[in-house]
C-alpha positions as MATLAB code, in Angstrom:
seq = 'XXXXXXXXXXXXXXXXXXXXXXXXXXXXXXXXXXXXXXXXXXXXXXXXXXXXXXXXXXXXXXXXXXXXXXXXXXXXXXXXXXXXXXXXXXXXXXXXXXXXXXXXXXXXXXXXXXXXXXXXXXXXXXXXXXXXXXXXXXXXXXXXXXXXXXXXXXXXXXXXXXXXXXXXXXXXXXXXXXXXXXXXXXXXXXXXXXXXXXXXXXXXX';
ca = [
      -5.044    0.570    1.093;
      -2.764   -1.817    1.114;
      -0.650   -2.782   -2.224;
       1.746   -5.536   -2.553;
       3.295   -7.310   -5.385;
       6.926   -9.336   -6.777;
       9.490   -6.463   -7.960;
       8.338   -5.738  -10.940;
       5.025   -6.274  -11.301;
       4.296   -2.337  -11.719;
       2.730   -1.555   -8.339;
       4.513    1.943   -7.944;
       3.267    3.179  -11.303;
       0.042    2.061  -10.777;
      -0.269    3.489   -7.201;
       1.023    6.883   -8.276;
      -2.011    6.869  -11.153;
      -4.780    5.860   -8.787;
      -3.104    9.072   -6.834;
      -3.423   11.154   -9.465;
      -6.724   10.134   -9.717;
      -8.456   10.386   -5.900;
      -8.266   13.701   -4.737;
      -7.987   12.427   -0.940;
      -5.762   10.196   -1.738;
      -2.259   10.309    0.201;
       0.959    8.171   -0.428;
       2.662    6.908    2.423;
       6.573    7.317    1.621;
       8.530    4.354    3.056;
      11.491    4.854    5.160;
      14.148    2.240    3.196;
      17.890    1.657    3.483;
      19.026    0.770    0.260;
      20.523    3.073   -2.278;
      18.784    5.471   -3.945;
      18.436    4.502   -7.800;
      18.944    7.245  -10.809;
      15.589    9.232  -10.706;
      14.339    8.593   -7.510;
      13.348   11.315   -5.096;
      14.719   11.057   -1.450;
      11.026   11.777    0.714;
       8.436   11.383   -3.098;
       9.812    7.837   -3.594;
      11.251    6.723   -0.571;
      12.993    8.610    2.622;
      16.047    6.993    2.269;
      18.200    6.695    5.802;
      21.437    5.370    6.874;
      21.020    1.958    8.445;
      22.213    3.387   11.979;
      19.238    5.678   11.746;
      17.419    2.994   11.075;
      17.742    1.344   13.816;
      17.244    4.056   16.099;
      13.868    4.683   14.638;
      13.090    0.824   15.438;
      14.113    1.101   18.798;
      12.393    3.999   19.723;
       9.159    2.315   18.497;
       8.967    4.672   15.311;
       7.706    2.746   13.088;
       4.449    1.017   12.547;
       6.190   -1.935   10.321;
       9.507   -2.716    9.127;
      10.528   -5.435    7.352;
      14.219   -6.752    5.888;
      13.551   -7.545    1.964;
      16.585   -7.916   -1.007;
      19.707   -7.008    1.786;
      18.102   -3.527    2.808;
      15.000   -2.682    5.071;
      11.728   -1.156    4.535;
       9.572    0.702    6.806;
       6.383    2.677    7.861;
       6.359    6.083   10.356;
       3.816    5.557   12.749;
       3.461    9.903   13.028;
       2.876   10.055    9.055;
       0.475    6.636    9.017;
      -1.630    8.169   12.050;
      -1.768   11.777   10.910;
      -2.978   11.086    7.371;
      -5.692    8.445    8.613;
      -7.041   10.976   11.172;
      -7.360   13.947    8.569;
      -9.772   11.162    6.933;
      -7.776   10.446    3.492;
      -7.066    7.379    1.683;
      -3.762    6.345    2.738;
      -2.108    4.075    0.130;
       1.286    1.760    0.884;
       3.397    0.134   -1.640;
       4.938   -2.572    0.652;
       5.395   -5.738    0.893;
       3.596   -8.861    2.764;
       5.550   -8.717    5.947;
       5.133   -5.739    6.328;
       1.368   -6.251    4.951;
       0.842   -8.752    7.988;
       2.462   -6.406   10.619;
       0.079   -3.410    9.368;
      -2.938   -5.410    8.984;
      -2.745   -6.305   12.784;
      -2.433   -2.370   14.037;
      -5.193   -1.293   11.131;
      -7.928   -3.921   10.560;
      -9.917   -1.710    8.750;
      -7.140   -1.804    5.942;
      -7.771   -2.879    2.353;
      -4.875   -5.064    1.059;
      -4.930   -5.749   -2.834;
      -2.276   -8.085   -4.475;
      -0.931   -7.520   -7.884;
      -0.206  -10.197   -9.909;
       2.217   -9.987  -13.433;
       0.296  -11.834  -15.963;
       3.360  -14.639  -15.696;
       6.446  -15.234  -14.145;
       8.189  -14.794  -18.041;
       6.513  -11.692  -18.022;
       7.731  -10.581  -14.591;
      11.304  -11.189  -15.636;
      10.859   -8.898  -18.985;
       9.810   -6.327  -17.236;
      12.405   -6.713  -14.381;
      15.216   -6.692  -17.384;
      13.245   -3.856  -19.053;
      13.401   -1.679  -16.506;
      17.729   -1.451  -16.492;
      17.925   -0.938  -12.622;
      19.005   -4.359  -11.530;
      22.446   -6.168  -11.803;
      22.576   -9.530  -12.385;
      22.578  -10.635   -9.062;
      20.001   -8.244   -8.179;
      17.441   -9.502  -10.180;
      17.764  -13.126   -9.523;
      17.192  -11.976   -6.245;
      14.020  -10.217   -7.008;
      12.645  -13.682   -9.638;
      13.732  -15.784   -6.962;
      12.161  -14.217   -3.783;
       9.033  -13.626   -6.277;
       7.085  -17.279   -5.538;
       7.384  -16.093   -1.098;
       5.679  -13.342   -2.063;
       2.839  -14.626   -3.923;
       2.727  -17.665   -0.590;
       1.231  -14.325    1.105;
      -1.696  -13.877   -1.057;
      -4.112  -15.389    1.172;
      -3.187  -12.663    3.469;
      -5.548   -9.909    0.621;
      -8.801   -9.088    0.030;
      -8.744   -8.863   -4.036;
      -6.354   -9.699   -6.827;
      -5.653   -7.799   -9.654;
      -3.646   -9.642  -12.626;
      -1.366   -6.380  -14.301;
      -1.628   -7.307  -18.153;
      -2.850   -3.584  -19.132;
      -1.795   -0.605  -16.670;
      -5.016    1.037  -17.314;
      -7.378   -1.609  -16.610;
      -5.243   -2.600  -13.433;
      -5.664    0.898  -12.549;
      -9.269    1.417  -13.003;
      -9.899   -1.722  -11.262;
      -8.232   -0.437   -8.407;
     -10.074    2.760   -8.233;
     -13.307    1.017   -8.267;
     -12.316   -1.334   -5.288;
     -11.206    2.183   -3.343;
     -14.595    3.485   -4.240;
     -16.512    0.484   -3.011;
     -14.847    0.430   -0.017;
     -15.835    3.781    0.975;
     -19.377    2.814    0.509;
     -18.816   -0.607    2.755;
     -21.530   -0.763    5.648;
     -18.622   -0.620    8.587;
     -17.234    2.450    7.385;
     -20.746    4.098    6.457;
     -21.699    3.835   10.432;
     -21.031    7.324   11.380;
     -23.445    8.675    8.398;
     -26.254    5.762    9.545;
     -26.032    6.573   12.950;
     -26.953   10.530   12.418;
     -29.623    9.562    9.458;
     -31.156    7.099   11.949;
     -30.443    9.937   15.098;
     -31.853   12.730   12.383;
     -35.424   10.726   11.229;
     -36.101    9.515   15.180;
     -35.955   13.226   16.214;
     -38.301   14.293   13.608;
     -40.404   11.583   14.340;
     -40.550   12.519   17.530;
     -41.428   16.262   16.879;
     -43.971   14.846   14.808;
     -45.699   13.601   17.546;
     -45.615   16.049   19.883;
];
């Protein structure tokens, strides 16, 4: 699952709730180089590397995305990515749509959701409310907010942000109906139609 939206729209809080609630449900940490802010969490928030290492993880093929976004870069471990999708859990990314793009190309399968702030006047109160960006820094962010949103044809759903908990349910129930989508429900049709042909079978004999 797939989640992308302009800096702050409130996709990280909303991801870590729809964690909270889907027990198989795994967050995929992004590598990033930018400085780490007050009360994040180097490896719960981001595992955040020297640009040198970086770079060395992008040419050693590493990485399953990477993009370059506000003067720092963002990527995705291909190891982490892999492992969780093998041990069958929901993996959910909080990136953004280059990095959607370059992900939806390796995964298919993947879900991508876009969240929308209800307005760009909106967008800016909440980047100002949150007292982590300069100046500079969030001009940056309002300014590189209308390339982002050029991506949206890239997603499968929408969801417009006015009310976290509303955004969040709806985002549960588009997890939910995914799971019961008839492309990823092929393994349990094949053994219910492999199941009902052998007992058919014994039936006649």
């Amino acid at each position: 699952m797939i989640i992308s939206a302009p800096s702050g729209a409130g996709k990280t809080s909303i991801c870590y709730e729809v964690l909270r609630r889907i027990d198989d449900a795994e967050y995929s940490v992004s590598l990033t180089t930018r400085e780490r802010r007050e009360k994040e969490r180097d490896g719960v928030d981001y595992h955040f590397v020297a640009p040198e290492e970086f770079e060395a993880m992008v040419d050693r093929g590493e990485l399953a995305e990477w993009a370059e976004v506000h003067d720092a870069h963002y990527g995705t471990l291909k190891a982490k990515l892999s492992g969780a999708v093998e041990r069958g859990k929901v993996v959910i990314l909080d990136i953004d749509g280059q990095g959607a793009r370059s992900l939806k190309k390796s995964y298919p399968d993947s879900v991508l959701i876009f969240i929308f702030p209800p307005s760009p006047a909106e967008l800016a109160d909440r980047l100002a409310g949150r007292g982590t960006e300069g100046q500079e820094s969030m001009k940056a962010r309002l300014e590189a907010a209308p390339q982002e949103v050029e991506n949206v044809e890239l997603y499968d759903y929408v969801v417009v942000n006015e009310n976290f908990e509303d955004s969040v349910q709806k985002i549960v129930h588009i997890i939910e109906a995914e799971r019961s989508a008839l492309e990823r429900m092929r393994t349990f049709i094949d053994r219910y139609s492999a199941e009902f042909s052998g007992r058919e079978e014994g039936a006649e004999k």
